[in-house]
C-alpha positions in Angstrom: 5.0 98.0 -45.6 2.0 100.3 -44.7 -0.3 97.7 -45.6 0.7 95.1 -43.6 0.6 97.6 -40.5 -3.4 98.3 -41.5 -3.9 94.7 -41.5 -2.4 94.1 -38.6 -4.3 97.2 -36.6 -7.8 95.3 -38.2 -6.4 92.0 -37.0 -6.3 93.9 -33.5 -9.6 95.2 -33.5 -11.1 91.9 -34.5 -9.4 90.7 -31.4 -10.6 92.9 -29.2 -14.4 93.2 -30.2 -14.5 89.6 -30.1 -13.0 89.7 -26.5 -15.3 92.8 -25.4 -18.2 90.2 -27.3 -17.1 86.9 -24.7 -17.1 89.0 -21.8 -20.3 90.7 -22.1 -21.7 87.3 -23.0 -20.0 85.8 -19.9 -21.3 88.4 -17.3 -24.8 88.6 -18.6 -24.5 84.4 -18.2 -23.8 84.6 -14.6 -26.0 87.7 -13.7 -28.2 85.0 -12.0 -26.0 82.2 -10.7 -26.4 82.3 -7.0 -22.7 82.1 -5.2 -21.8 81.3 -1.4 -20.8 84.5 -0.1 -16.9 85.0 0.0 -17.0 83.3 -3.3 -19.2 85.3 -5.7 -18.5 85.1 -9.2 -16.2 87.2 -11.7 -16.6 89.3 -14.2 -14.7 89.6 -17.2 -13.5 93.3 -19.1 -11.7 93.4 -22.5 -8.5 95.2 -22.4 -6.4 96.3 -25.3 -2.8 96.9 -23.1 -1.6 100.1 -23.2 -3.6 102.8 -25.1 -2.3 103.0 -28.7 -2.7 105.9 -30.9 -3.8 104.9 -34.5 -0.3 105.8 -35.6 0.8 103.1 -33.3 -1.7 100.7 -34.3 -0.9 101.1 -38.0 2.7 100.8 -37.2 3.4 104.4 -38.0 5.4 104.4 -35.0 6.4 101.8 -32.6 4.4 102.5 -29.1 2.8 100.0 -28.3 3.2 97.6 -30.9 2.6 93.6 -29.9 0.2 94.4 -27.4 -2.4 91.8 -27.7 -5.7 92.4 -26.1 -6.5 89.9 -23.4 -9.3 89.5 -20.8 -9.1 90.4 -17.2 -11.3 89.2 -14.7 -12.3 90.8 -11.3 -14.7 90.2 -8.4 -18.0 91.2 -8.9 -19.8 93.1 -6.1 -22.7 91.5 -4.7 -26.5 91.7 -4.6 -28.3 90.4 -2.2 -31.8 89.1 -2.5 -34.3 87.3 0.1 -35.4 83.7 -0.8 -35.0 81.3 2.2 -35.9 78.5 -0.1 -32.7 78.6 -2.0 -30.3 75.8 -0.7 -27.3 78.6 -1.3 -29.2 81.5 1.1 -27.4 82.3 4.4 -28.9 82.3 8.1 -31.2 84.7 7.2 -32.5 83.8 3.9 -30.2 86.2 1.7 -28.8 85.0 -1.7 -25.9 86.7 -3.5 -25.6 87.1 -7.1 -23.4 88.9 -8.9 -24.2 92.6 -9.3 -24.3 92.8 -12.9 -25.4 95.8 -15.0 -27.8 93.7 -18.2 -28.5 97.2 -20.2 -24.4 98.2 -19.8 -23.5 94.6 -21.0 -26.4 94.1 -24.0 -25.5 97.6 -25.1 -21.9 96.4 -25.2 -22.8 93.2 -27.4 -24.2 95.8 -29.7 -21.9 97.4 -30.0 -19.1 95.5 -30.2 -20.8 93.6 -32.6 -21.3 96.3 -34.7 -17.4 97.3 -34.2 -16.4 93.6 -35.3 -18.5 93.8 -38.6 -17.1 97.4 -39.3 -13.4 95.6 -39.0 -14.5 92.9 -41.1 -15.6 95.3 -43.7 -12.4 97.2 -43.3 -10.6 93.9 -43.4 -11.9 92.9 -46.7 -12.2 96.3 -48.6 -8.8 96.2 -48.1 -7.3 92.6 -49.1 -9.7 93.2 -52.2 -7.9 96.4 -53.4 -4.6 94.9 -52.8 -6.0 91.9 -54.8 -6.8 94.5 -57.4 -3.6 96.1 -57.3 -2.0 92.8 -57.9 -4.5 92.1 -61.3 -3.6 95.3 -62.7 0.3 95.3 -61.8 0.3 91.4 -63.2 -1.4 92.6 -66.6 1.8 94.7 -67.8 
């Protein structure tokens, strides 16, 4: 049934925005946790699998289907910055930290947040018309 593919393709993006939402929030939470160096931290990105056409995410046709998005974690580069008083600085006083871009990862919070509401919306607009459909089909 078509309908049950649309929820399913919400169910997805709900997924997904709420990944892209825990690893935005996990990489601005380490932006400024010193590491040793050769063990810095990681980073997490949202993927969605393969890349799905809306067709395929609404079950029109079959690529793709069953991909769940996961996270995927991956070094982060480092920045160095001087402060000899730091028990974690090398010989000569450098600390690494993860090189994370804040504005890239608040503007992703944003956005995906925004994206997850828009889902929800979509989401319930749609169980309530097929609620609806089911009050006018039971009145006959």
């Amino acid at each position: 049934m078509v309908v049950d593919a649309i929820f399913n393709a919400t169910r997805f993006g709900l997924q997904y925005e709420r990944l892209r939402l825990e690893a935005a929030s996990h990489n601005i939470a380490v932006a400024n946790t010193a590491s040793t160096t050769g063990h810095g931290a990681q980073l997490l990105h949202a993927v969605s699998g393969r890349a799905m056409s809306f067709d395929a995410m609404a079950g029109l046709s079959h690529r793709g289907a069953g991909d769940a998005p996961t996270l995927v974690a991956e070094d982060a580069a480092e920045r160095k910055v001087h402060d000899p008083s730091d028990p974690l600085a090398d010989a000569s006083g450098m600390v690494s930290y993860p090189k994370v871009d804040l504005v890239q990862e608040m503007s992703t919070l944003v956005d995906a947040g925004r994206a997850y509401e828009a889902n929800v919306r979509a989401f319930n607009t749609l169980r309530a018309m097929e609620l609806h459909a089911l009050d006018v089909g039971g009145g006959s």
